[in-house]
C-alpha positions in Angstrom: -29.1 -15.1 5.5 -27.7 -18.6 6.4 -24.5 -19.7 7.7 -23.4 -21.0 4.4 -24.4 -18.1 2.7 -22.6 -15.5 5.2 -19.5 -18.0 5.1 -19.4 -17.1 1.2 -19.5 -13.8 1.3 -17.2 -13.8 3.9 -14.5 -15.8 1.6 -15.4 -13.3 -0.9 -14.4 -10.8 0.7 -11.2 -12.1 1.5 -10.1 -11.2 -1.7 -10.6 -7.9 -1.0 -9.3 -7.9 2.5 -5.5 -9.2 1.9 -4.4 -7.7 -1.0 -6.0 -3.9 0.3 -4.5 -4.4 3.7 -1.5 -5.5 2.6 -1.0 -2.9 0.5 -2.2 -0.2 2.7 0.1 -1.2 5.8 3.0 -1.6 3.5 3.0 1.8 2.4 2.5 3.5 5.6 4.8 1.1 7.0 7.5 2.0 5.0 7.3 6.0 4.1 7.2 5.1 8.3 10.6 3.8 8.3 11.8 5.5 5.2 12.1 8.8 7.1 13.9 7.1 9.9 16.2 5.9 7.5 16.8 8.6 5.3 17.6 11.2 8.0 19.6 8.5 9.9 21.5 8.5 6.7 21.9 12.2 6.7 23.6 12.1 10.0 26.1 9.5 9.5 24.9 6.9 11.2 25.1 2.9 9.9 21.7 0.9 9.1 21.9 -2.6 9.7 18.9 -4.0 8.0 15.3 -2.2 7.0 12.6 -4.5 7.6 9.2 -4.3 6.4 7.2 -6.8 8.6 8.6 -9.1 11.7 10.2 -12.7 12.0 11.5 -14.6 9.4 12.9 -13.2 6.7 11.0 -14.1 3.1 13.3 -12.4 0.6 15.7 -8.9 0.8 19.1 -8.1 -0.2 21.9 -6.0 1.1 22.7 -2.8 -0.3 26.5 -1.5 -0.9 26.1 0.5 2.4 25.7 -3.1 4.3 22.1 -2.3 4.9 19.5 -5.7 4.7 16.6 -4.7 3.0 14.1 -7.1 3.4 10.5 -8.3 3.6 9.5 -10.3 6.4 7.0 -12.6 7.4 4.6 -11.2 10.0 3.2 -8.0 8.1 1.9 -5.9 11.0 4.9 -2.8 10.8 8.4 -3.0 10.2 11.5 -1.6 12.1 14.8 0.2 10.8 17.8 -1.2 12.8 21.0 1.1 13.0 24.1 0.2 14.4 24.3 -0.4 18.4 20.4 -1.2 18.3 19.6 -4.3 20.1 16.5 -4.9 18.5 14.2 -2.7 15.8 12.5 -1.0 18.4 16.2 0.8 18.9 16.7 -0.5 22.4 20.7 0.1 23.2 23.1 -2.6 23.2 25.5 -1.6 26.2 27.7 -4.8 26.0 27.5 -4.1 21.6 28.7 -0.3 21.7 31.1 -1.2 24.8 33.1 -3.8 22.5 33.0 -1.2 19.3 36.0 -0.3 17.8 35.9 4.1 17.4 34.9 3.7 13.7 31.9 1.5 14.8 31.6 3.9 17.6 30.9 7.1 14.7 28.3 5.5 12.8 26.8 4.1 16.0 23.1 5.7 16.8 23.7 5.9 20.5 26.7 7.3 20.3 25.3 10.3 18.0 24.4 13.6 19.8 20.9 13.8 21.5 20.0 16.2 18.7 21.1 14.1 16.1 19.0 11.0 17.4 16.0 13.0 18.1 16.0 13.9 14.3 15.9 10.6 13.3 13.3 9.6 16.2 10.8 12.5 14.9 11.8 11.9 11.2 9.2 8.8 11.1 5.9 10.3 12.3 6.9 13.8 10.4 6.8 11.4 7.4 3.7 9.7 7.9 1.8 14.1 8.0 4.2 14.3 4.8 2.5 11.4 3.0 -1.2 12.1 4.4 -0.8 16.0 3.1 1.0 14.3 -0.8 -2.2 11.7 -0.6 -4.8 14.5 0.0 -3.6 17.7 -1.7 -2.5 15.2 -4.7 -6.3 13.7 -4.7 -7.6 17.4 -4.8 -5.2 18.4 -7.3 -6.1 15.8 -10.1 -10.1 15.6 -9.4 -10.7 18.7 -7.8 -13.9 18.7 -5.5 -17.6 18.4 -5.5 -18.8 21.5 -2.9 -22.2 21.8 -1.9 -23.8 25.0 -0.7 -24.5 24.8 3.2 -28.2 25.1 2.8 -31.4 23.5 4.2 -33.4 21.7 1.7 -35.2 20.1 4.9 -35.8 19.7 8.7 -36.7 15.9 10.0 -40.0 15.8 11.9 -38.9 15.6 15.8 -34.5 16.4 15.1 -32.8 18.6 17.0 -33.0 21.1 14.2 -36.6 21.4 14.1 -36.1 21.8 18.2 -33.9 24.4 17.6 -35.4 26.2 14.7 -34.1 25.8 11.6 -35.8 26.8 8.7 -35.6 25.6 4.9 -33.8 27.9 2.8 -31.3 28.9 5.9 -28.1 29.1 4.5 -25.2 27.9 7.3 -22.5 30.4 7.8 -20.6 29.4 10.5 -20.6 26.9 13.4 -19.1 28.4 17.3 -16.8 31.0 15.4 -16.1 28.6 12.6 -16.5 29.3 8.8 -18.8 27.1 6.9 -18.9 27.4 3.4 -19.6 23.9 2.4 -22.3 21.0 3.4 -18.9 18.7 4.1 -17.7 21.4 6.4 -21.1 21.8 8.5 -21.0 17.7 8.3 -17.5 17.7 9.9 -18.0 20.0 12.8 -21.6 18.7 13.7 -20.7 14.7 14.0 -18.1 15.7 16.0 -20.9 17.0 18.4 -23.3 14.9 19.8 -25.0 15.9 22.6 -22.8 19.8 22.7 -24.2 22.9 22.3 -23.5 24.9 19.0 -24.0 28.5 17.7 -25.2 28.5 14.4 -24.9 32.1 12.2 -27.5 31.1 9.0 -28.0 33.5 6.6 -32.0 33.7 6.4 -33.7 35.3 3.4 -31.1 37.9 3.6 -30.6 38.6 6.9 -28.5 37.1 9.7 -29.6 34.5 12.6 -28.1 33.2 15.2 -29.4 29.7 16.0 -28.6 27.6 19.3 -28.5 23.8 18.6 -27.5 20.5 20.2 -27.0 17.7 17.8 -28.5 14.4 19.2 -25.9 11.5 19.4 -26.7 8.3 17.1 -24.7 5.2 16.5 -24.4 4.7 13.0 -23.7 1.5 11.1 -21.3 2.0 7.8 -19.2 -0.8 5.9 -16.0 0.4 8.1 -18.0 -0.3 11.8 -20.2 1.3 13.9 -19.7 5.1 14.9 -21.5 7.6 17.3 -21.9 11.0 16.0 -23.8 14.4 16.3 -27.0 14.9 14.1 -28.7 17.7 13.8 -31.7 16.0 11.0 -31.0 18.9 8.5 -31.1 17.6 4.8 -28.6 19.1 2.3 -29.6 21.2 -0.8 -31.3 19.0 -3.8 -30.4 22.2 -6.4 -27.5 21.0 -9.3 -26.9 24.6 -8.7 -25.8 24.5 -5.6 -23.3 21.9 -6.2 -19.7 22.9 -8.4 -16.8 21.1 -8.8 -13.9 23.2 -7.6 -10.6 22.5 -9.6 -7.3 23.4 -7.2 -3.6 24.7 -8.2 -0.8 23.3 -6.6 -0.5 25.1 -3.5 -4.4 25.2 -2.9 -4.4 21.4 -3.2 -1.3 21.4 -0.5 -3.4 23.9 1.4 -6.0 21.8 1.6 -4.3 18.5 2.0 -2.7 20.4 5.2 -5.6 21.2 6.5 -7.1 17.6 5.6 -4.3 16.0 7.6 -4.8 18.5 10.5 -8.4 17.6 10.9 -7.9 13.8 11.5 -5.1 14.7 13.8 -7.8 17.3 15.4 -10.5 14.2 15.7 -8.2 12.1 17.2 -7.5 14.2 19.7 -11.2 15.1 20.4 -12.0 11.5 20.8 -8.8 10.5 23.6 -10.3 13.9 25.4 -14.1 12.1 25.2 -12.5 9.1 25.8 -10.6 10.2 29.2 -14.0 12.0 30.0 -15.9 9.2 29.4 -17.9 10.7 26.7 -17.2 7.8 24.6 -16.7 4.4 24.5 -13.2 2.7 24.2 -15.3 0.4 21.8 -14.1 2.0 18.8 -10.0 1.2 18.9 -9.2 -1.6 16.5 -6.6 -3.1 15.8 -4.8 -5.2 12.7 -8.1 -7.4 11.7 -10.1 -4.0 12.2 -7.4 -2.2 9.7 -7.5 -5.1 7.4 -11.9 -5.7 7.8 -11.6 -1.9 7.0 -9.0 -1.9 3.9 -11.1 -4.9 2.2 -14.5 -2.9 2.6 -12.8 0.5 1.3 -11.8 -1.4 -1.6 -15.2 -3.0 -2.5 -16.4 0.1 -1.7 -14.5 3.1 -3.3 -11.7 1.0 -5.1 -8.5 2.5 -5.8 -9.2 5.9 -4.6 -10.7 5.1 -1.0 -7.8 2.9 -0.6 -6.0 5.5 -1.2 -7.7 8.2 1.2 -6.9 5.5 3.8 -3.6 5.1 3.3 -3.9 9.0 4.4 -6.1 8.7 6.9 -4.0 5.6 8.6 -0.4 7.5 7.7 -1.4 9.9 10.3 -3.2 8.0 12.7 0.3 5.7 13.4 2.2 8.9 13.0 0.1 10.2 15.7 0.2 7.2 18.1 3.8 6.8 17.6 4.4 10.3 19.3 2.5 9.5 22.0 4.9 9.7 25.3 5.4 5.2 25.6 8.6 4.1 25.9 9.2 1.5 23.0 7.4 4.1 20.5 8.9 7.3 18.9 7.5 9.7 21.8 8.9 7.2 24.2 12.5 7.9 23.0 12.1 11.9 22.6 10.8 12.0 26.1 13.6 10.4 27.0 15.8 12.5 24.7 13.7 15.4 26.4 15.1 14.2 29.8 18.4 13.7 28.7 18.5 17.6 27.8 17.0 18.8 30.9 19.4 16.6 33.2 22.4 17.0 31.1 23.0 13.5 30.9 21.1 10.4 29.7 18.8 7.9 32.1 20.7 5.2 33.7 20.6 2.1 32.0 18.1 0.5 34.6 16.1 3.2 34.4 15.6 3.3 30.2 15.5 -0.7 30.5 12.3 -0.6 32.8 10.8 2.0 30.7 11.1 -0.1 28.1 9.3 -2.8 29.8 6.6 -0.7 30.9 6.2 0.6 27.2 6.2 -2.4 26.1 3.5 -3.9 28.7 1.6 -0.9 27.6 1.5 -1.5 24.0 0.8 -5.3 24.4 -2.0 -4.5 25.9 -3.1 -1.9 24.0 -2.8 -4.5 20.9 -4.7 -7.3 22.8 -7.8 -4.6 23.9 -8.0 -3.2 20.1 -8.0 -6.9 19.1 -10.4 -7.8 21.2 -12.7 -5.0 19.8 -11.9 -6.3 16.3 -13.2 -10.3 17.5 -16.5 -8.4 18.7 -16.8 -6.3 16.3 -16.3 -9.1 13.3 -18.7 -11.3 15.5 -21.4 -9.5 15.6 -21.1 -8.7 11.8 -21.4 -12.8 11.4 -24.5 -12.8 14.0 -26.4 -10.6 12.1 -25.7 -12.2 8.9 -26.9 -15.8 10.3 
């Protein structure tokens, strides 16, 4: 492929790159803030402006509450900013709420009971699981799902099935304890295990085995990147008959859509844990152009529908981070909220400023590694095209 050609299809793909990330963030971004909002509402407390993006403002109005709605021109998040904030990251303005008046002072967030403010803290995240669980149980609900029986069609010459003894026609029953009555579910648990050692209870020819395994690690390229997961080499069953679609009620489909949302918040923790151990690579963070390379792929892709699934699959990802314990984020204020109950009073002013510092130093950095990953990761996409 030459340059020109590559430089094409990139430009191509632009058109399905802004519109799909743009879309995708906005939505998470503001169900995000929404639930801030709404529960800040709830407790009586003023909203100065509700900002989807950061910088200048491109268009918004202001509601008959006094609140600025409006779109701004960096779209990479958004903020709600209540009354007392300094900025939207909800930063206290000492000199601000000193100089209140006492009806300023009762709609002020900082002045609000810890209770009260760790509500509205949590209320973001909690909204972000809410949407993921609507997204996925309402998928499941109006398409239903394609289930394949958790049988071996086929063992790969040399796999770490063959090594450990699989057989065609074993039926998969569960995985270390867990139930398997899918293909997807056996998929699931196994690339999550590359290179750990799994009992497997198969169902052979009637009677029960008990099968010791250790899916071998591979990286594996896909449209969204470059991923290392388990493999154990076992093909899936070729039978129509052992593949039904499954049509859901309501509370099945929110069943599942729970346990959909659970098991990205599950992965994610798996990979900090292999991260910390250094069982895997820090390679795979990315960042905004990661999102957006990802969002434009999904949508040449899948179309509407994978879009979709990752607006889920991002909804809990930034609900996840933003609970993580960094001042500047939402777990950075209920730790501090956290404090404030155990001490019986809040952190000194110094002490919350410099935590905001470090939080913000943290996240900074954070953004610059993931973006970093992103340049490499796009780089080496155009290298191999050339």
């Amino acid at each position: 492929m030459t340059f020109l050609s590559t430089l094409t299809e990139t430009t191509g793909s632009l058109l399905y790159i802004v519109p799909s990330f743009l879309f995708v963030l906005t939505v998470v971004v503001f169900i995000h803030e929404l639930g801030h909002f709404l529960v800040g509402r709830w407790c009586g407390v003023g909203v100065t402006s509700f900002s989807i993006g950061f910088g200048p403002e491109l268009a918004g109005f202001t509601d008959r509450h006094g609140t600025r709605w409006k779109l701004s021109a960096i779209p990479l998040g958004g903020y709600v900013k209540f009354v007392g904030d300094q900025n939207g990251a909800s930063v206290p303005d000492p000199d601000s709420i000193a100089r209140m008046s006492a009806a300023e002072r009762a709609v002020s967030f900082h002045t609000q009971n810890v209770w009260k403010r760790i509500a509205i803290v949590a209320a973001g995240p909690i909204a972000n699981f809410l949407l993921a669980i609507a997204v996925f149980a309402g998928s499941i609900y109006a398409v239903g799902r394609h289930e394949v029986a958790p049988r071996v069609s086929g063992v790969q010459a040399g796999s770490a099935a063959e090594r450990a003894g699989f057989q065609v026609g074993d039926v998969v029953q569960a995985i270390n304890g867990r139930a398997v009555t899918n293909f997807a579910d056996m998929q699931r648990i196994v690339s999550g295990s590359g290179g750990e050692r799994l009992v497997i209870r198969v169902d052979r020819g009637g009677a029960p085995a008990t099968i010791e395994a250790v899916p071998d690690t591979v990286q594996e390229k896909t449209p969204f990147g470059t991923h290392r997961l388990g493999r154990l080499g076992i093909q899936g069953p070729r039978d129509a008959a052992d593949v039904k679609l499954v049509r859901y009620d309501a509370l099945d489909s929110l069943r599942i859509g729970t346990a959909e949302t659970y098991y990205v918040v599950e992965r994610t923790f798996d990979y900090i844990g292999k991260l910390v151990t250094g069982r895997e690579s820090a390679d795979q963070l990315s960042g905004p152009m990661g999102i957006a390379r990802v969002s434009g792929q999904a949508a040449k892709v899948g179309g509407l529908a994978a879009v979709v699934g990752l607006i889920a699959v991002l909804s809990v990802s930034i609900g996840l981070i933003n609970l993580f314990p960094v001042p500047l984020l939402d777990g950075g204020h209920l730790m501090f909220y956290a404090i404030e109950i155990l001490r019986g009073r809040p952190l000194s002013e110094r002490a919350q400023e410099i935590g905001f510092r470090i939080g913000l130093a943290l996240v900074l950095m954070l953004m610059l590694f993931a973006t970093w990953n992103d340049i490499v990761q796009i780089g080496a996409s155009w290298t191999r095209g050339t």
